[in-house]
C-alpha positions as CSV (number, residue, x, y, z in Angstrom):
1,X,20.4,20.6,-11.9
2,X,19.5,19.9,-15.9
3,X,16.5,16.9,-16.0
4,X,17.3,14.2,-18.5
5,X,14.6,12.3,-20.3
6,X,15.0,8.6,-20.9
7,X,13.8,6.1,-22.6
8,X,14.0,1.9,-21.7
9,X,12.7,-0.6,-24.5
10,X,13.0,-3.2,-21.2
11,X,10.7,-1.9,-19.3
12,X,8.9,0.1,-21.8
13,X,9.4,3.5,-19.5
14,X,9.5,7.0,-19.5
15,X,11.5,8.6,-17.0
16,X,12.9,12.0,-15.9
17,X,15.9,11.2,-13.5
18,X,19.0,13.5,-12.2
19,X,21.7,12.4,-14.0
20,X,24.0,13.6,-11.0
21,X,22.4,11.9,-8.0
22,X,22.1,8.0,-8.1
23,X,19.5,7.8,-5.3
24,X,18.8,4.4,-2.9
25,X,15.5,5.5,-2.0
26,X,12.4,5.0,-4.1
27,X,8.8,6.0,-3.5
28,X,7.0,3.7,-5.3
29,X,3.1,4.8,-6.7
30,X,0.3,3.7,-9.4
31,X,-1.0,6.8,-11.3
32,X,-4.5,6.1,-13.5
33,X,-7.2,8.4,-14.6
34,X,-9.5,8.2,-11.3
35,X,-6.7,9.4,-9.5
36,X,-6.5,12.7,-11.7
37,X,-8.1,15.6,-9.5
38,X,-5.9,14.1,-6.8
39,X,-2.5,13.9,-7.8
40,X,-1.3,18.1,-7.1
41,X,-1.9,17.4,-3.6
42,X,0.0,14.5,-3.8
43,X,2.8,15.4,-5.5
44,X,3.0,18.6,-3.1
45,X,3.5,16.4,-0.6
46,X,5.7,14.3,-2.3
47,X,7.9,17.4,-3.1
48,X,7.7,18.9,1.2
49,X,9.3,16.0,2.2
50,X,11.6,16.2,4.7
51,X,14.0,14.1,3.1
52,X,14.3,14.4,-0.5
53,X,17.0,12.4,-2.1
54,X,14.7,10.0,-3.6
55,X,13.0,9.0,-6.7
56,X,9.3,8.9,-7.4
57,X,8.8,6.0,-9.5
58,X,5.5,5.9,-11.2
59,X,4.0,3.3,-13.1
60,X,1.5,4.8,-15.2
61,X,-1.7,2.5,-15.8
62,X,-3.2,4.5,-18.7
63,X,-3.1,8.2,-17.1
64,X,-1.4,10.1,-20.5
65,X,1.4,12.1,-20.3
66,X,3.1,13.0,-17.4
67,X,4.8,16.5,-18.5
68,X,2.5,18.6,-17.3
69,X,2.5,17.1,-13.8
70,X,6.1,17.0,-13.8
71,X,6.9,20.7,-14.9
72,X,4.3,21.7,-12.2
73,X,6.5,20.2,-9.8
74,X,10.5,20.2,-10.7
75,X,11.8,19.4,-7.6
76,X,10.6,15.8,-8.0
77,X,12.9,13.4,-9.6
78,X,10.8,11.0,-11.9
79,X,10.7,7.6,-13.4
80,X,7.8,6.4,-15.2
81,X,7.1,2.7,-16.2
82,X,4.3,2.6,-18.8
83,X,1.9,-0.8,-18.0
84,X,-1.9,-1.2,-18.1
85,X,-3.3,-4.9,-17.0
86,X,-4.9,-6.0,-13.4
87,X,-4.2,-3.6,-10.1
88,X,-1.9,-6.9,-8.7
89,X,-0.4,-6.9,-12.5
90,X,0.8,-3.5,-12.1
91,X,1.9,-3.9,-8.3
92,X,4.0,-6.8,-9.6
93,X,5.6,-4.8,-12.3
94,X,6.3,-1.9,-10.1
95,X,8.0,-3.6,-7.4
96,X,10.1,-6.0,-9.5
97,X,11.0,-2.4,-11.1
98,X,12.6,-1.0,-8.2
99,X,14.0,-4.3,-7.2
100,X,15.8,-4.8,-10.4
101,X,17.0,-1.2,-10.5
102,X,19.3,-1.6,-7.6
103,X,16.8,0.8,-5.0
104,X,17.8,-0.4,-1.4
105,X,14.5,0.9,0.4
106,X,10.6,1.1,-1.0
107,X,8.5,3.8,0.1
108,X,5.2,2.5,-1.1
109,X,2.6,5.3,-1.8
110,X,-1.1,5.6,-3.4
111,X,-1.8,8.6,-5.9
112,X,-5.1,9.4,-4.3
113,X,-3.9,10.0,-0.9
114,X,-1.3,12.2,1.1
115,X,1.2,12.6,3.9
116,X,3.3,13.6,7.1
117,X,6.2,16.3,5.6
118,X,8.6,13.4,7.5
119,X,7.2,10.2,6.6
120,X,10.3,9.5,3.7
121,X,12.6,10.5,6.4
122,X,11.1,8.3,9.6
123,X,10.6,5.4,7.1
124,X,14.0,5.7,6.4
125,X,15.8,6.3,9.9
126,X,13.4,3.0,11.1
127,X,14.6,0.7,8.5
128,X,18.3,1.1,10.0
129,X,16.7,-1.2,12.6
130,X,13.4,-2.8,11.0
131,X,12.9,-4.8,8.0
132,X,9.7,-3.1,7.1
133,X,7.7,0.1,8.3
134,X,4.4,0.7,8.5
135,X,2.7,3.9,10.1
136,X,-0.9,5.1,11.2
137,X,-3.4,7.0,9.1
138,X,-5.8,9.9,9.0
139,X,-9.1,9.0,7.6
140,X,-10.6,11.7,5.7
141,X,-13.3,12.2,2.4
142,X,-14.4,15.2,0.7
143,X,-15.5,16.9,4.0
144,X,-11.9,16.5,5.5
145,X,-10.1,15.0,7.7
146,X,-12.5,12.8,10.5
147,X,-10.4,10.6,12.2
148,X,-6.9,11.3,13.0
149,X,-4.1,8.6,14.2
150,X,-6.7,5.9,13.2
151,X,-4.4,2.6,14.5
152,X,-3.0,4.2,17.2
153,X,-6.4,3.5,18.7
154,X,-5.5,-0.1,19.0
155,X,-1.6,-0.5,18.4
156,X,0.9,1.0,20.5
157,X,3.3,3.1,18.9
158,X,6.7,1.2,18.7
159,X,5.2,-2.0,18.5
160,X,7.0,-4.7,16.9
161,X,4.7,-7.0,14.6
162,X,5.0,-10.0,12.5
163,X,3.1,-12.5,10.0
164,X,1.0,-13.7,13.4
165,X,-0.5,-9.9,13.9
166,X,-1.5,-10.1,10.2
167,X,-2.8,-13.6,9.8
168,X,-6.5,-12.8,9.8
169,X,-6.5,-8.7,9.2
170,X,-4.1,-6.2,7.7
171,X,-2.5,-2.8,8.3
172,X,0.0,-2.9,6.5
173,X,-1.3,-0.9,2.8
174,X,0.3,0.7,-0.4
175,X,0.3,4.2,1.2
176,X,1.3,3.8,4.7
177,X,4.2,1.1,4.6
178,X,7.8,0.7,3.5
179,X,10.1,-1.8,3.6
180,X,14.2,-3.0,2.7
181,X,14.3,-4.4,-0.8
182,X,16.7,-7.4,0.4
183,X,13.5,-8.9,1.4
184,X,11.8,-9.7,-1.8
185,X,13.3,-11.9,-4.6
186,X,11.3,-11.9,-7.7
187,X,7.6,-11.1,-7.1
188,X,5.0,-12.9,-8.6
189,X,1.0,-11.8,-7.4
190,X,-1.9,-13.4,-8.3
191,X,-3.9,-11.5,-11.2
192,X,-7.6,-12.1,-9.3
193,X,-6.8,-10.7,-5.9
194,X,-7.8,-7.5,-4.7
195,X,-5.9,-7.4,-0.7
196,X,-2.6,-6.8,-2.7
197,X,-1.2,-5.0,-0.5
198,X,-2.2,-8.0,2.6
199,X,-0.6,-10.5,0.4
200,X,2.8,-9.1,-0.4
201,X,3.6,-8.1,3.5
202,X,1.8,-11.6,4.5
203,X,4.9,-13.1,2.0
204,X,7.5,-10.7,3.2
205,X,6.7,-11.2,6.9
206,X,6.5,-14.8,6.8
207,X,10.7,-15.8,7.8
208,X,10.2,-15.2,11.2
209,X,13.3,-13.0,11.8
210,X,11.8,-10.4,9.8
211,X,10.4,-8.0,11.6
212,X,8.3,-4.8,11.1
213,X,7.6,-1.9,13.1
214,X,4.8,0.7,13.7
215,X,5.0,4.0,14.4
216,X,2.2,6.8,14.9
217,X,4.9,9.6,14.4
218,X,4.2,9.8,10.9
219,X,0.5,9.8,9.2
220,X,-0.6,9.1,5.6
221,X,-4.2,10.7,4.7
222,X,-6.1,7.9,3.1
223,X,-8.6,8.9,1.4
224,X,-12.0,7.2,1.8
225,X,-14.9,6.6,-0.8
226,X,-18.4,6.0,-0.7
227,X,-18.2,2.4,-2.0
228,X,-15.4,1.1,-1.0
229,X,-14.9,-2.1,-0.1
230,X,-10.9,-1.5,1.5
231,X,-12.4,1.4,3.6
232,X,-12.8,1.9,6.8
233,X,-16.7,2.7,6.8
234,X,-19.1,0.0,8.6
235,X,-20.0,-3.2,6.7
236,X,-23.3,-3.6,5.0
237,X,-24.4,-6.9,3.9
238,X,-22.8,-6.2,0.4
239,X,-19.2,-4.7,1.6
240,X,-19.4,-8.3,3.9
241,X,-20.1,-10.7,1.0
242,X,-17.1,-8.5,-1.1
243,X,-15.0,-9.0,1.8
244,X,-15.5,-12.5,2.0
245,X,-14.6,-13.0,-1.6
246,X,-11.5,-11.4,-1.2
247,X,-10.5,-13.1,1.8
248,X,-10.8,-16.2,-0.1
249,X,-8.7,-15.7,-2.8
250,X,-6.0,-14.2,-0.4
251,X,-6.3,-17.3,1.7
252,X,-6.0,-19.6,-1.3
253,X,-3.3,-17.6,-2.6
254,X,-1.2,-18.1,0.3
255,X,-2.2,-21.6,0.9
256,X,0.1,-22.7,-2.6
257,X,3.3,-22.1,0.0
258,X,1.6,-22.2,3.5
259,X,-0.7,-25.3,4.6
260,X,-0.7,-23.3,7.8
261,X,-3.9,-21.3,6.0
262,X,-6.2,-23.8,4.7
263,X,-8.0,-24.0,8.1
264,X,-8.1,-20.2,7.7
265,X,-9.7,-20.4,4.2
266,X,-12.0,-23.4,5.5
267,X,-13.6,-21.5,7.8
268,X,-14.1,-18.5,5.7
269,X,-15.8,-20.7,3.4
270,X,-18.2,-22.0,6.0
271,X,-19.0,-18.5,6.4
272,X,-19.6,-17.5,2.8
273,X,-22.2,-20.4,2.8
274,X,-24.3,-19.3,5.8
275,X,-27.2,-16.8,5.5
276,X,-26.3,-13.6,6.9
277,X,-28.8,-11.1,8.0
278,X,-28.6,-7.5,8.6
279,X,-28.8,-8.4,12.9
280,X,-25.2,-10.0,12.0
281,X,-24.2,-7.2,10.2
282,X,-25.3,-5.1,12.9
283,X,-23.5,-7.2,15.7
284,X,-20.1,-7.3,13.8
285,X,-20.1,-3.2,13.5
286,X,-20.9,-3.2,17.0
287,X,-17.9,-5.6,18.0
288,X,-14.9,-3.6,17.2
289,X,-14.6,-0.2,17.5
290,X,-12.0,1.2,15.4
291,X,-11.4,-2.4,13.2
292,X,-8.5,-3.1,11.1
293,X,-8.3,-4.0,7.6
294,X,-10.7,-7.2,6.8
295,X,-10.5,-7.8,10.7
296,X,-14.7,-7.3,10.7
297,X,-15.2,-9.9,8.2
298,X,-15.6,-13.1,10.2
C-alpha cells in the first residue's frame, strides 16, 4: 500500500498515514534529540507488534526530520505533530491530538524504551472490559536487562486498581499504560509539573466507576539513567529533595479540583521543611523493597 504525506496548518503536522486503513488505535510517543540513539530499537518493536492496525503518532519536540526513520521502517503508519515547549506542554498537545482525531484507544509509549511483541494487542483485548491498562516493566540500563516483571513483585496480576491505589505513589507511566479515549474531555496539564504521567491517570481515575487493570502478561523495558529522578534506583538525599518538589506541585495541582489532597500536600510540606539526614535516607531505602513510583518519598 502507497504512503501519503500530509500536511495540517491546525495542528502544524507532518504525517505519513495509509490512505486505505482508517485505524481506531493510536500509539501515542514524544520523540526529541536525547532520545536519538534509541529510537531503531524502538520502532523495531513498534513495527513486531502483534497487532498492527494502528497508528504511531509522534509528536516531535525538536528531533528534525523524520524520513529517514520512517523509510527505515515502512511497515509503520505515521503521523507527526511538530511542537516544542514544556514536557507537560507537549503531553497535552499530544493527547488532545488523538482525542480530537476520532482514535478510540491510546497506547501511550516513551521513545527511549521498548516492549512485549503483544503489548498493542493485550492492551487492546483488556480495554473490551477496563477503562484503562497498565502493565509491568523490565528495568534495564546500558548493561541490560536487571530486573524483570518489576511490579509483579508487589501487585497481583489481574488486579483491579483505582484513584485510591494511586493517591500517594504511581504505576501508571507514558510507556507502560493505555487507556479508552471516552475518558478524557479536553486536557489541560500544568506547565511546571514533572509526574505527568501521575497526574493525567490521577484525573482519569478519579469517577469512581472507572476502573483500570494490571496485567504482568505484557512488559515494557524502561530504560533507566544514572540521574534520574523518575527511576527506580535508591534515593539519595538529592533524588528525595527532587522528589519532594514534584510531589508538591502534583498535589497542588490536583488540589484546584480535589480538597480531598490538601492534607496530602500539607504533610509533604512538613516534610520538605525538616532536616533530613543520610540515616533517613538510609532507613526509607531499607523500607520497601521493590517501591513504586514516588511511593519512597515520604
Amino acid at each position: 500500500m502507497k504512503l501519503a504525506l500530509r500536511i495540517s496548518s491546525r495542528w502544524g503536522q507532518r504525517f505519513v498515514v495509509d490512505e486505505m486503513i482508517q485505524t481506531k488505535v493510536a500509539v501515542a510517543t514524544t520523540f526529541f534529540p536525547a532520545a536519538h540513539p534509541y529510537l531503531d530499537d524502538f520502532l523495531r518493536s513498534i513495527a513486531s507488534q502483534s497487532y498492527s492496525a494502528f497508528d504511531l503518532v509522534i509528536l516531535n519536540d525538536g528531533y528534525g526530520p523524520l524520513d529517514e526513520l520512517a523509510a527505515a521502517h515502512p511497515g509503520v503508519s505515521i503521523r507527526e505533530v511538530c511542537h516544542s515547549e514544556t514536557i507537560a506542554k507537549n503531553r497535552e498537545v499530544l493527547l488532545n491530538f488523538v482525542k480530537d482525531q476520532g482514535y478510540e484507544s491510546v497506547i501511550l509509549a516513551d521513545s527511549d524504551d521498548h516492549f512485549d511483541k503483544n503489548r498493542v494487542e493485550l492492551s487492546l483485548q483488556l480495554l473490551k472490559r477496563f477503562d484503562v491498562v497498565v502493565n509491568d516493566i523490565a528495568l534495564f540500563d546500558d548493561s541490560g536487562i536487571y530486573a524483570e516483571n518489576y511490579f509483579s513483585q508487589r501487585i497481583k496480576n489481574g488486579s483491579v486498581l483505582d484513584l485510591s491505589f494511586i493517591r500517594e505513589k504511581n504505576i501508571f507511566g507514558m510507556s507502560n499504560s493505555a487507556f479508552s479515549l471516552h475518558l478524557m474531555d479536553v486536557l489541560t496539564i500544568p506547565d511546571d509539573l514533572v509526574a505527568v504521567d501521575w497526574y493525567i491517570f490521577s484525573r482519569l481515575l478519579r469517577d469512581s466507576d472507572t476502573k483500570a487493570v494490571f496485567t504482568s502478561d505484557t512488559q515494557t523495558y524502561y530504560r533507566q539513567y544514572r540521574e534520574n529522578t523518575v527511576g527506580m534506583k535508591k534515593l539519595t538525599r538529592k533524588s528525595f529533595l527532587q522528589g519532594l518538589d514534584v510531589k508538591d506541585r502534583h498535589y497542588s495541582a490536583l488540589l484546584n479540583s480535589d480538597e480531598s489532597y490538601r492534607a496530602i500536600r500539607d504533610s509533604n510540606r512538613a516534610l520538605m521543611c525538616k532536616e533530613v539526614d543520610q540515616e533517613y535516607i538510609e532507613k526509607l531505602n531499607s523500607q520497601i523493597p521493590h517501591p513504586l513510583w514516588w511511593e519512597a518519598i515520604k
